[in-house]
MMTF fields as JSON, N, C-alpha, C and O atoms, coordinates in Angstrom:
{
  "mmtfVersion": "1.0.0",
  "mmtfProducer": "UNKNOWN",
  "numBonds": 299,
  "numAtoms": 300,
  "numGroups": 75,
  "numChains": 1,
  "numModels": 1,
  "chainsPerModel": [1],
  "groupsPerChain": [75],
  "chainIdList": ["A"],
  "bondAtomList": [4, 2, 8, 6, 12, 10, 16, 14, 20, 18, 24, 22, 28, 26, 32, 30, 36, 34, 40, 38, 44, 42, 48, 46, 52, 50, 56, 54, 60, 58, 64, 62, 68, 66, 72, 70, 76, 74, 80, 78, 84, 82, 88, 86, 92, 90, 96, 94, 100, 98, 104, 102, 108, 106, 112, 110, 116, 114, 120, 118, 124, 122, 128, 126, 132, 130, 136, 134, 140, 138, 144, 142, 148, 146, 152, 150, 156, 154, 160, 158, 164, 162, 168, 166, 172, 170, 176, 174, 180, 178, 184, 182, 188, 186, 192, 190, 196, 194, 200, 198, 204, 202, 208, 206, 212, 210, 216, 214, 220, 218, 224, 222, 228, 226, 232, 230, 236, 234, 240, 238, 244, 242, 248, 246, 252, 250, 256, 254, 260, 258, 264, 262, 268, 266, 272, 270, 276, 274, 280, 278, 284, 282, 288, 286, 292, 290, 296, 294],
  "bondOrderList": [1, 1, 1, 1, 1, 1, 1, 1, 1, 1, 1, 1, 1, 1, 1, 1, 1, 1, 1, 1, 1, 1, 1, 1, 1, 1, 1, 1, 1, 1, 1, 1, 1, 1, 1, 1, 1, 1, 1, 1, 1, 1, 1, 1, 1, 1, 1, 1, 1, 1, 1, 1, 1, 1, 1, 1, 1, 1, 1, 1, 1, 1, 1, 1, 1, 1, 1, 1, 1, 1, 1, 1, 1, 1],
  "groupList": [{"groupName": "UNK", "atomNameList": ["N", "CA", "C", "O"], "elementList": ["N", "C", "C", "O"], "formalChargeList": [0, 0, 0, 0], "bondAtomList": [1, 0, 2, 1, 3, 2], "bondOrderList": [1, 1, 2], "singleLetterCode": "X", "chemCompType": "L-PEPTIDE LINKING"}],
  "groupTypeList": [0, 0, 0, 0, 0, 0, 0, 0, 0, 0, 0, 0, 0, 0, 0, 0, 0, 0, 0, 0, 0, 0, 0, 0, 0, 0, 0, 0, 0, 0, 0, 0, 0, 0, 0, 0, 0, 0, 0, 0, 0, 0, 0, 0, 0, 0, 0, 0, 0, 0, 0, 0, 0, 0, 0, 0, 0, 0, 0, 0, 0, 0, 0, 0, 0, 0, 0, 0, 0, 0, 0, 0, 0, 0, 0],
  "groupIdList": [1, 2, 3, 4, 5, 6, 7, 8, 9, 10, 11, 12, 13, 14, 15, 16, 17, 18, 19, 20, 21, 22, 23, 24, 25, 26, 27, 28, 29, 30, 31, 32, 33, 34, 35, 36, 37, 38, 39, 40, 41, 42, 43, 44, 45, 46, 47, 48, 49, 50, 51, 52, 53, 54, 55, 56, 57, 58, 59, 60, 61, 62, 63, 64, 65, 66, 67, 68, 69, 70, 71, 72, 73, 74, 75],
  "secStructList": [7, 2, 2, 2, 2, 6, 6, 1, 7, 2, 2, 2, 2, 2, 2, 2, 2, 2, 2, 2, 2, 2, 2, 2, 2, 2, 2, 2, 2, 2, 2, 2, 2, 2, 2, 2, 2, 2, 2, 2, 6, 6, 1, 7, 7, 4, 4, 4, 2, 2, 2, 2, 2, 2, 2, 2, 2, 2, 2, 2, 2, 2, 2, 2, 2, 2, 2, 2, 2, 2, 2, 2, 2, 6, 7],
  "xCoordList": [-6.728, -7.144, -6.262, -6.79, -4.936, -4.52, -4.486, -4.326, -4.641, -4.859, -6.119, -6.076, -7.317, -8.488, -8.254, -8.917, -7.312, -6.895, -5.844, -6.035, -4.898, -4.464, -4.991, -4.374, -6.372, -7.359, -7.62, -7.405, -8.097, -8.285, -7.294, -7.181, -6.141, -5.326, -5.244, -5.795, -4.835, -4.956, -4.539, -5.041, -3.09, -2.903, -3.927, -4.444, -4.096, -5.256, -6.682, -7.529, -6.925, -8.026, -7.838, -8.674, -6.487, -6.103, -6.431, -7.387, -5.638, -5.92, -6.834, -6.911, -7.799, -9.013, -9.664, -10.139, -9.952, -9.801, -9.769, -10.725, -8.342, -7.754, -7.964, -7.682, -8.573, -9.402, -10.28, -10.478, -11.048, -12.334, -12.646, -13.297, -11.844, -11.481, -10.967, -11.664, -10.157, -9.475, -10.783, -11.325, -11.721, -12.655, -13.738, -14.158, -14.382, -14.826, -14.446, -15.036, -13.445, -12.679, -12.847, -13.45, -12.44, -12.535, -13.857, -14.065, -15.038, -15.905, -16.91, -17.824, -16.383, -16.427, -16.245, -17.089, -15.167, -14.224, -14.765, -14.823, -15.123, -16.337, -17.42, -18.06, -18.036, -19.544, -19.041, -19.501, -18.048, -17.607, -17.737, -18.448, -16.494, -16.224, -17.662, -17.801, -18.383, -19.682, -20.618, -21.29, -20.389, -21.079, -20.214, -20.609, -19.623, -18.457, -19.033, -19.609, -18.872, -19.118, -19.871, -19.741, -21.358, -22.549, -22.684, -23.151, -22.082, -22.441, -21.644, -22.19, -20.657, -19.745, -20.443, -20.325, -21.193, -21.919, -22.992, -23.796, -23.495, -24.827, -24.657, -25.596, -23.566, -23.158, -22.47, -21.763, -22.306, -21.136, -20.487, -20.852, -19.341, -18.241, -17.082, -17.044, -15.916, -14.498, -14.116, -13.614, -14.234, -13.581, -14.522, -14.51, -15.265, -16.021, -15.262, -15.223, -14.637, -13.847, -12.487, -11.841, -11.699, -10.8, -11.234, -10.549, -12.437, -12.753, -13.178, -13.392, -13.296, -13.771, -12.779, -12.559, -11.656, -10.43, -9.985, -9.231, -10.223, -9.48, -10.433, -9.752, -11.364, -12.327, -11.807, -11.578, -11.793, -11.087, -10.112, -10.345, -8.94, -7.841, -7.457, -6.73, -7.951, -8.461, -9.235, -9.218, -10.085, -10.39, -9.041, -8.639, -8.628, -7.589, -6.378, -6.003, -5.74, -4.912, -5.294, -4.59, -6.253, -7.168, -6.746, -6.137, -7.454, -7.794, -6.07, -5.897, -5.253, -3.99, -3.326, -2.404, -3.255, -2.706, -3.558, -2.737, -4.757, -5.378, -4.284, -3.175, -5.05, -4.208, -2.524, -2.136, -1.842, -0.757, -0.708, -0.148, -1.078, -1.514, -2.157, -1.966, -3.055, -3.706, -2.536, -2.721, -1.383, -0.543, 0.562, 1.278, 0.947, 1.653, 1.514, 2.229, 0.271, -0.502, -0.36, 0.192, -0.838, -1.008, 0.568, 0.637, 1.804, 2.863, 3.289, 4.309],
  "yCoordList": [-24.406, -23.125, -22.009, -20.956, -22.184, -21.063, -20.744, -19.595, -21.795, -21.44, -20.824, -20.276, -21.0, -20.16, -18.462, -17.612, -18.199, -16.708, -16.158, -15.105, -16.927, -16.454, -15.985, -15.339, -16.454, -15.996, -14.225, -13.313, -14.136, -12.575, -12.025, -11.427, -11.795, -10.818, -9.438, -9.579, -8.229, -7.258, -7.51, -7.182, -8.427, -8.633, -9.099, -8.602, -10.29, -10.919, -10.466, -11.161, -9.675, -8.489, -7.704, -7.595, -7.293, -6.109, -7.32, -7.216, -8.157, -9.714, -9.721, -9.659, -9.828, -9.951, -8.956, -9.288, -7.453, -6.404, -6.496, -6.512, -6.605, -6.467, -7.234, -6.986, -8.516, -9.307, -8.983, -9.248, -8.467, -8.191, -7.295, -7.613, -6.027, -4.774, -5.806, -5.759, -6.362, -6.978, -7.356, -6.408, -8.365, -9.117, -8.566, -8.828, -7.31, -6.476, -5.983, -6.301, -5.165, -4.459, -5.35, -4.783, -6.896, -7.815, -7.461, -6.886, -8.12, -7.621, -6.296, -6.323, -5.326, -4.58, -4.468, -4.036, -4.844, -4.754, -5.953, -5.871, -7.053, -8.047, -7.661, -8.125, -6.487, -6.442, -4.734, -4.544, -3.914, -3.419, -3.697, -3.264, -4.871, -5.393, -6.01, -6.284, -6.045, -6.882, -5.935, -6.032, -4.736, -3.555, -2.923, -2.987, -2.622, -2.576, -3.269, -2.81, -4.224, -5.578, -5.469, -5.526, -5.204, -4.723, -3.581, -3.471, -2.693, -1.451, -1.482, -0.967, -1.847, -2.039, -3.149, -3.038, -4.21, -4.394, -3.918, -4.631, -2.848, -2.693, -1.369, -1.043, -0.704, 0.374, 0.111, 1.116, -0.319, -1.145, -0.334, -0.132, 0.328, 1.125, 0.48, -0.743, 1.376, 0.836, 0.625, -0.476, 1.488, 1.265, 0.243, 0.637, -0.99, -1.542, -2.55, -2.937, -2.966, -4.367, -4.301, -5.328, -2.392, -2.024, -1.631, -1.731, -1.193, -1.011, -2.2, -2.105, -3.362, -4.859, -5.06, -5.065, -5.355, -6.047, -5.044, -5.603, -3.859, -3.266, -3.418, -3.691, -3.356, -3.756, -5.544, -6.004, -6.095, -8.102, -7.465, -7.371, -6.895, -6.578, -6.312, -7.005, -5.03, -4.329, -5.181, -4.776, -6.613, -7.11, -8.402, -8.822, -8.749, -9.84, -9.368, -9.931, -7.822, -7.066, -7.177, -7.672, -6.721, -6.533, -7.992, -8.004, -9.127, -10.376, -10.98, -12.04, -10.701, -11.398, -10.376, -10.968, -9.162, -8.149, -8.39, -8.517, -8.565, -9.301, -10.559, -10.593, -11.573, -12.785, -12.808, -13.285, -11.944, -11.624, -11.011, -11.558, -10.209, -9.334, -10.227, -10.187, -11.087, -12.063, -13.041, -13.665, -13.18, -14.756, -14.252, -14.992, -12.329, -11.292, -11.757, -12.252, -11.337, -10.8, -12.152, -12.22, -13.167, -14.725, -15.218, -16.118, -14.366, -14.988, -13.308, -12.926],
  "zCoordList": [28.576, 29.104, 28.564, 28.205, 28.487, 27.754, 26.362, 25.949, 25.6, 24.721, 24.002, 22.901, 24.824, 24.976, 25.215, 24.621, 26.082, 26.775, 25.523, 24.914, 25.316, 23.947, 22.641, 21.794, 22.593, 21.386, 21.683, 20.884, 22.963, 23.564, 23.533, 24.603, 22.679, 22.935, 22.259, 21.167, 22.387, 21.426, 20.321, 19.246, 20.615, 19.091, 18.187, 17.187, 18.867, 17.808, 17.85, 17.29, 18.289, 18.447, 16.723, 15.825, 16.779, 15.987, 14.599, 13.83, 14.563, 13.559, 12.8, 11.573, 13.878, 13.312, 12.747, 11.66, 13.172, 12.205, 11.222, 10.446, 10.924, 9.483, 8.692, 7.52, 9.09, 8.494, 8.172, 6.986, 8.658, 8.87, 7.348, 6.353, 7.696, 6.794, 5.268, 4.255, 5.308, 3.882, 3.733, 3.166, 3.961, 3.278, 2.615, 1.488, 3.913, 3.059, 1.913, 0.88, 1.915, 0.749, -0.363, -1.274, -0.702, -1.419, -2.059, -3.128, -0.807, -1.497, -2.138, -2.962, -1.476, -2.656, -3.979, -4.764, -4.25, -5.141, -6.256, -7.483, -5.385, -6.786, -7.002, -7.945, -6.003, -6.475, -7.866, -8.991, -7.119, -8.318, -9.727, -10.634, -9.583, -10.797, -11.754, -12.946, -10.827, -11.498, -12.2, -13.227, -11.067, -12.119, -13.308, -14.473, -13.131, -14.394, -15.414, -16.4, -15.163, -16.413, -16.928, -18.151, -16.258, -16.505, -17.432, -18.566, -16.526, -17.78, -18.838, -19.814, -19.026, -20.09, -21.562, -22.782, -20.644, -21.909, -21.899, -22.499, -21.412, -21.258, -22.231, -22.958, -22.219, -23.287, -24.465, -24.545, -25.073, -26.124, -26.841, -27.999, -26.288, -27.302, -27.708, -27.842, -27.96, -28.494, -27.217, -26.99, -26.206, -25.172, -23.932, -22.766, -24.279, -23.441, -22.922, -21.754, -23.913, -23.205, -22.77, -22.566, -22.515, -22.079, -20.632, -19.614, -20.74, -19.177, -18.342, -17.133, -19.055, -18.284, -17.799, -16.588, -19.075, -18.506, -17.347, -16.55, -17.078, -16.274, -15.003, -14.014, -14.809, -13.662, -13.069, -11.95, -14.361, -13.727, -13.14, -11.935, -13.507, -12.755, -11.805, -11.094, -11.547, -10.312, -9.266, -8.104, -9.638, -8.706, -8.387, -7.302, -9.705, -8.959, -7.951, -6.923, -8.729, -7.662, -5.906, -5.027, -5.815, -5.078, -3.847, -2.778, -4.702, -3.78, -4.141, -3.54, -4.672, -4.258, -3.564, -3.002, -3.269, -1.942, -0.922, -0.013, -0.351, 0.602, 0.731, 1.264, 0.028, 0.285, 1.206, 2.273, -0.007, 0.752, 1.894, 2.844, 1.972, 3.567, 4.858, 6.073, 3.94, 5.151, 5.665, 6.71, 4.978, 5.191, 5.815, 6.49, 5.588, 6.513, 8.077, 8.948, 7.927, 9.314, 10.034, 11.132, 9.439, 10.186, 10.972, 11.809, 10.456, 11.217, 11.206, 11.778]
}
């Protein structure tokens, strides 16, 4: 039983949030990257595969500061 009542707490109210918020953000950030990708070959300049690599980036930054943030928050 208490450990049921411990799930309801603000803290872990707030927890879950920020979960909530990181995962989204994540995915944003792949469906981003996916358009990126897209138009980058969908336009083909000098600068197409400087703006890919920088879109992959921007998404791995992305999902390893989550990550970290998620393993923060967990303790």
């Amino acid at each position: 039983m208490d450990s049921t009542i411990d799930l309801f707490t603000i803290k872990n109210s707030f927890r879950l949030l920020i979960f909530v918020l990181l995962f989204g953000y994540t995915m944003f950030s792949l469906v981003l990257m996916f358009r990126i990708k897209i138009l980058a070959e969908t336009l083909e300049t000098d600068k197409s595969a400087v703006v890919n690599f920088l879109a992959k980036l921007h998404f791995l930054m992305v999902l390893v500061g989550s990550i970290i943030v998620g393993i923060l928050i967990m303790f």
